[in-house]
C-alpha positions in Angstrom: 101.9 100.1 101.1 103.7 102.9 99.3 102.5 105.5 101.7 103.3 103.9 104.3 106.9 102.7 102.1 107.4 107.0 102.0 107.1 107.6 105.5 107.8 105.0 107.6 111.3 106.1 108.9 109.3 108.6 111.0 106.8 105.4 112.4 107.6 101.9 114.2 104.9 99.8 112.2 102.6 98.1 114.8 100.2 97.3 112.7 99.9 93.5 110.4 97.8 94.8 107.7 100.6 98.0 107.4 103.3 95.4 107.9 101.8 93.6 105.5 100.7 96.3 102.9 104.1 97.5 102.6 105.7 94.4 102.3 103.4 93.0 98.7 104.3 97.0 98.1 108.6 96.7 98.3 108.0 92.8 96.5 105.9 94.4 93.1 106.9 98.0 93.6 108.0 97.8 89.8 105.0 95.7 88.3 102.1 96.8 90.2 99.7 96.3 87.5 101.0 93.1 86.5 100.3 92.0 90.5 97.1 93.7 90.6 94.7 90.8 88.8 96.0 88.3 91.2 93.7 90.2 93.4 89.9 89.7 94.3 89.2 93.5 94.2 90.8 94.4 90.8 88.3 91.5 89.4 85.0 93.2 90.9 85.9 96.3 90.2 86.8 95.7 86.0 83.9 93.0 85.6 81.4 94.8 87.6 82.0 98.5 86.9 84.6 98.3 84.1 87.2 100.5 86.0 90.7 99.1 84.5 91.5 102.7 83.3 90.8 104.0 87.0 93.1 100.9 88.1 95.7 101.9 85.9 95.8 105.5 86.9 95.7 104.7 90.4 98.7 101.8 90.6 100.9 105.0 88.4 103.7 107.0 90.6 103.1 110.6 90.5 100.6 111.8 88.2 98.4 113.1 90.8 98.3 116.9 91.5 98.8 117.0 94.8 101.4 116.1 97.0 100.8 114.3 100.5 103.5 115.1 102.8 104.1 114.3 106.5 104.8 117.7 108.8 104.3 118.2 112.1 103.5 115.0 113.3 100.8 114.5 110.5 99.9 114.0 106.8 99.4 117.5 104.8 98.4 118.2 101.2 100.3 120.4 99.1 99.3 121.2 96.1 
């Protein structure tokens, strides 16, 4: 959802599940770790393989190293 959030004023979403994606994105943009234990994944992967800390890095804006951005008709990193 917030890929698709970044770069969908280039696209015409055809897609339900990228309709949908970004929609529950744009609702809990500001809380998503608050929404995430609503969700059957989030529950397998902290009971099963403890991975909150993983979860918690992965729902945080911009702390990755590299940069995805759309050029040329397509997604490129840049790091």
């Amino acid at each position: 959802g917030a890929v698709i959030n970044q770069v969908r004023e280039h696209f015409t979403i055809h897609c339900d599940s990228s309709l949908m994606a970004v929609t529950l994105y744009e609702k809990h943009a500001t809380n998503l770790l608050e929404f995430a234990p609503q969700l059957t994944h989030y529950h397998r992967l902290v009971k099963r393989f403890g991975l909150i800390k993983d979860i918690e890095f992965c729902l945080t804006p911009d702390v990755a190293n590299v940069l995805p951005l759309y050029q040329d008709g397509k997604l490129v990193i840049k790091k």
